[in-house]
C-alpha positions as CSV (number, residue, x, y, z in Angstrom):
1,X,-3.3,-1.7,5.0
2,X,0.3,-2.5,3.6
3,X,1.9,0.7,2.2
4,X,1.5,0.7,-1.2
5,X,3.6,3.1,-3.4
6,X,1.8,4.0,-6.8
7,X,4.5,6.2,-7.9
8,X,6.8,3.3,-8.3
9,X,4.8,1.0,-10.7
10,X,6.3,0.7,-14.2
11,X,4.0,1.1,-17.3
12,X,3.2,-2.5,-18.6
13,X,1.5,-3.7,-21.4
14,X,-0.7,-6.7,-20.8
15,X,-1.5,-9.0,-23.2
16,X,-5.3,-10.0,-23.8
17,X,-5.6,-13.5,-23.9
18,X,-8.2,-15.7,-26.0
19,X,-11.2,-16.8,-24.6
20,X,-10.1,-20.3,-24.8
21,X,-6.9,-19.9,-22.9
22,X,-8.7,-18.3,-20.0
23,X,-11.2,-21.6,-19.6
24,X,-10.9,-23.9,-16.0
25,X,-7.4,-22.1,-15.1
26,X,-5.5,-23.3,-12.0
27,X,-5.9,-20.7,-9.4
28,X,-4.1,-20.5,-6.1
29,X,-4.6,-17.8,-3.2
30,X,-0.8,-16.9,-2.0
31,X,-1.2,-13.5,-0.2
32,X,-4.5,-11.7,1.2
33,X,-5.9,-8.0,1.8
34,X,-8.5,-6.0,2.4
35,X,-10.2,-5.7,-1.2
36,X,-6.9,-7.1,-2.7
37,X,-5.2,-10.4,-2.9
38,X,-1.7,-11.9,-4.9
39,X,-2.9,-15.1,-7.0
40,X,-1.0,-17.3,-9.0
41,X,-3.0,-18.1,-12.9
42,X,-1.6,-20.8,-14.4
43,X,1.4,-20.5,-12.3
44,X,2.1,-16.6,-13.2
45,X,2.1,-14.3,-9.8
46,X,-1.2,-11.4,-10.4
47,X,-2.0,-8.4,-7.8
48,X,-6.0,-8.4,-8.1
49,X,-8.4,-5.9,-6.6
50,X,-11.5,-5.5,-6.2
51,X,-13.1,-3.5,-9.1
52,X,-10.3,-3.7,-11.2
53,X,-11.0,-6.2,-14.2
54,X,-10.4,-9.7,-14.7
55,X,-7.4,-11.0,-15.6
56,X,-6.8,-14.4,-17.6
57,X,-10.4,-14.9,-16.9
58,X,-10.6,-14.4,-12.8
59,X,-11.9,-11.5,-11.7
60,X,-11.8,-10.4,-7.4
61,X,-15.2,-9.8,-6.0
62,X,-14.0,-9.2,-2.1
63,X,-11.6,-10.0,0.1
64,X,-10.3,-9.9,3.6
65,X,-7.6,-11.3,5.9
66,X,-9.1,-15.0,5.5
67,X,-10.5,-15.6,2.1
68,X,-11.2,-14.3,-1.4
69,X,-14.2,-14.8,-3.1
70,X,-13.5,-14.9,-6.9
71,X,-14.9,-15.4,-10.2
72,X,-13.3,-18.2,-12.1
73,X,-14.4,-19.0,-15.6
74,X,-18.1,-17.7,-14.5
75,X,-18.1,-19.6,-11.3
76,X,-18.0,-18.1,-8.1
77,X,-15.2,-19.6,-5.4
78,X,-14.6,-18.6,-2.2
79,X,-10.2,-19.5,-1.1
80,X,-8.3,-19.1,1.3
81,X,-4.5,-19.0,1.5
82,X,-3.3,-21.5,-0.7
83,X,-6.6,-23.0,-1.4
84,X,-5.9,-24.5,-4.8
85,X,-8.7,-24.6,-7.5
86,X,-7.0,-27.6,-9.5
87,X,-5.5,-30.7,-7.9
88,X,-3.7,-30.3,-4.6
89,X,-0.3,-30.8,-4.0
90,X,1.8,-32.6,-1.1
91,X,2.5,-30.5,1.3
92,X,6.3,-29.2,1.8
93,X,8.1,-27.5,4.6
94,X,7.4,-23.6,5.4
95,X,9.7,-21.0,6.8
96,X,7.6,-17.7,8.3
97,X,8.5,-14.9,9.4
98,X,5.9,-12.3,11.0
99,X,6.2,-8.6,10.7
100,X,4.4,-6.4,13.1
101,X,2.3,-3.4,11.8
102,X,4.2,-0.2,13.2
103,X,1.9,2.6,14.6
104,X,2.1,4.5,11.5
105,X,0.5,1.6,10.4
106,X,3.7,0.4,7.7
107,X,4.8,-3.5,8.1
108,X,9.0,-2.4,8.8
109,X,11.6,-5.1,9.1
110,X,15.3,-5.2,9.2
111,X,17.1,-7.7,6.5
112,X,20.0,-7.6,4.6
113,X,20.4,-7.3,0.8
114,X,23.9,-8.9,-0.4
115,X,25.1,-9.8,3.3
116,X,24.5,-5.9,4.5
117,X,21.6,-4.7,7.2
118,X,18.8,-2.8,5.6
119,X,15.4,-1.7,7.0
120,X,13.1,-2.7,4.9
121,X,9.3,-1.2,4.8
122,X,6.7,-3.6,3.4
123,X,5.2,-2.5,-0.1
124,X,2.6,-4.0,-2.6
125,X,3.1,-1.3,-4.6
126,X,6.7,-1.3,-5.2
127,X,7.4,-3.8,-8.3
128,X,10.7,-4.5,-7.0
129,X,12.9,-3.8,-4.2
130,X,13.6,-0.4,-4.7
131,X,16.2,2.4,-2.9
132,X,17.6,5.9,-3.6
133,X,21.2,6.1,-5.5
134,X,22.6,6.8,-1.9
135,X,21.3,3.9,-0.3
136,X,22.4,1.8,-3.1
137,X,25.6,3.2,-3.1
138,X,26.6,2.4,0.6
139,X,25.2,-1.2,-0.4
140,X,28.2,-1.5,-2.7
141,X,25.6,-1.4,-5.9
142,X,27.4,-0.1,-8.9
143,X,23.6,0.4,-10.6
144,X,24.9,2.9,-13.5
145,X,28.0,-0.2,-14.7
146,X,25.8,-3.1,-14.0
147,X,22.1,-1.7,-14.1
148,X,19.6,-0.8,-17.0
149,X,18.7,2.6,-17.1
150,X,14.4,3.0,-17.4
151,X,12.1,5.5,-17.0
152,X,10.0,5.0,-13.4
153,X,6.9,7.0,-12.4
154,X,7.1,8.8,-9.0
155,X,5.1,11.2,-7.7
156,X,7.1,14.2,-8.6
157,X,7.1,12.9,-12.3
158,X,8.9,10.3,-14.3
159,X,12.4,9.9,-12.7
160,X,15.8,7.9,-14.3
161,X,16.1,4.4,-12.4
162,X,18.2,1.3,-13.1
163,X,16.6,-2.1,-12.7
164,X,19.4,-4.3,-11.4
165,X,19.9,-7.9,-10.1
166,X,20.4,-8.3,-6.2
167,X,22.2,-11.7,-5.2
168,X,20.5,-11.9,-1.9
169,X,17.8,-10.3,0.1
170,X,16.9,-12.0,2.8
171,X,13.7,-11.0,5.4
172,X,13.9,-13.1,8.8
173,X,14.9,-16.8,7.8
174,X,13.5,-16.1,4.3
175,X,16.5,-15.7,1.8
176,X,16.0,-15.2,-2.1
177,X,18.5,-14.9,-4.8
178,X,18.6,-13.3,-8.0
179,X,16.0,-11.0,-6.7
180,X,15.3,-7.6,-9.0
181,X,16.0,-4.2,-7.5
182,X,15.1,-1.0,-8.9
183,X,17.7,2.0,-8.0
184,X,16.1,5.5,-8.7
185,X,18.2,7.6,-9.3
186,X,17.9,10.7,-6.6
187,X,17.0,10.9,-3.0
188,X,13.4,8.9,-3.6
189,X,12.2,6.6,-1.5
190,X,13.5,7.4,1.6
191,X,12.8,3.6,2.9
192,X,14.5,0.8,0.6
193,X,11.1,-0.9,-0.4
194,X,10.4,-4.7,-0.2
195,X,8.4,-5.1,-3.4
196,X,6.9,-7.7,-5.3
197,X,10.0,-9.1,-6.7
198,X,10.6,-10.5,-3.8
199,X,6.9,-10.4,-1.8
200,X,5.6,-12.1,-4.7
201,X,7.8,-15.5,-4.5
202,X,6.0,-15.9,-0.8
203,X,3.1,-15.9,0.4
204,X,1.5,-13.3,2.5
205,X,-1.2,-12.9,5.2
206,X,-2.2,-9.8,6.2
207,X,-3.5,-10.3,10.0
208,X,-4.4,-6.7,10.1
209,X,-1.9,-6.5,13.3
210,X,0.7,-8.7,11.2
211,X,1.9,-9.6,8.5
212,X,3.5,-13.1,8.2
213,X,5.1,-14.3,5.3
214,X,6.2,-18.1,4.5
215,X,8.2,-19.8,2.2
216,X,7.6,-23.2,1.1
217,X,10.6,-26.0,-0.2
């Protein structure tokens, strides 16, 4: 599985939503797992497992490299990437890139955040792109001037850390902009993290030796 990071999830507060609201929404598969799959409800980007509870009314039953069979307002449906449970849409162009599982079995992959090289290791669990002070540092980040001090969660405790706005990272062909980053202050995480700031405004598909992710125009 794709490394996933628990320590570096920020509390959030989700908001229940009324019965009503959660009724026929639009569902769309963008990323798959094992027991885990990225979703956009309604347009809004959602991590779901399996066994954790529903969220705006869909709740994960399984899921594996090809499909996810969900719950959807009380009705069972069983997508695959990009399988759309409203209308479809015209399809645009893709870039893809593919990532090769490393025998420690991480998904690693040098990029670039701002124009400079970085090795980047794959996580779900990250909630943004995340580095050490050091790392962001050499990057030319001046995190404690420009970022917003938090409070982050790591193993070890809760740990200062500045969310901060990243021009560019780009993975393979696959540039975003205005991409979040989370600096903790301190030696942690060794590995600047691809998180779901950036994972989640692609898609992903975990081929178990591969993971290949594609943007679409």
């Amino acid at each position: 599985m794709i490394a996933m990071h628990a320590p570096l999830r920020l509390f959030a507060v989700l908001a229940l939503c009324a019965p009503s609201v959660l009724a026929n929404p639009s569902v769309r598969v963008v990323g798959l797992f094992q027991d885990a799959a990225v979703v956009t409800i309604d347009g809004e980007r959602q991590m779901l497992r399996v066994g954790q509870p529903p969220r705006n009314g869909v709740e994960l039953l399984a899921a594996d490299s090809r499909s996810a069979t969900l719950k959807i307002a009380g009705q069972t449906r069983v997508l695959s990437v990009e399988a759309d449970f409203s209308s479809p849409a015209a399809e645009p162009e893709r870039q893809r890139v593919s990532i090769p599982r490393t025998a420690g079995g991480h998904y690693r992959i040098t990029g670039s955040i701002n124009g400079h090289s970085v090795p980047f290791m794959v996580d779900t669990g990250a909630t943004s792109v995340a580095m050490n002070a050091q790392y962001a540092r050499r990057l030319g980040i001046d995190y404690r001037l420009t970022g917003t001090l938090i409070q982050a969660t790591t193993a070890s405790g809760r740990v200062a850390a500045y969310r901060v706005r990243l021009d560019r990272v780009k993975v393979g062909e696959i540039e975003l902009t205005n991409v979040e980053g989370l600096v903790l202050d301190g030696p942690f995480p060794e590995d600047v993290l691809l998180g779901m700031s950036w994972l989640g405004r692609v898609r992903m598909d975990d081929q178990h030796t591969t993971l290949v992710l594609e943007r679409r125009y």
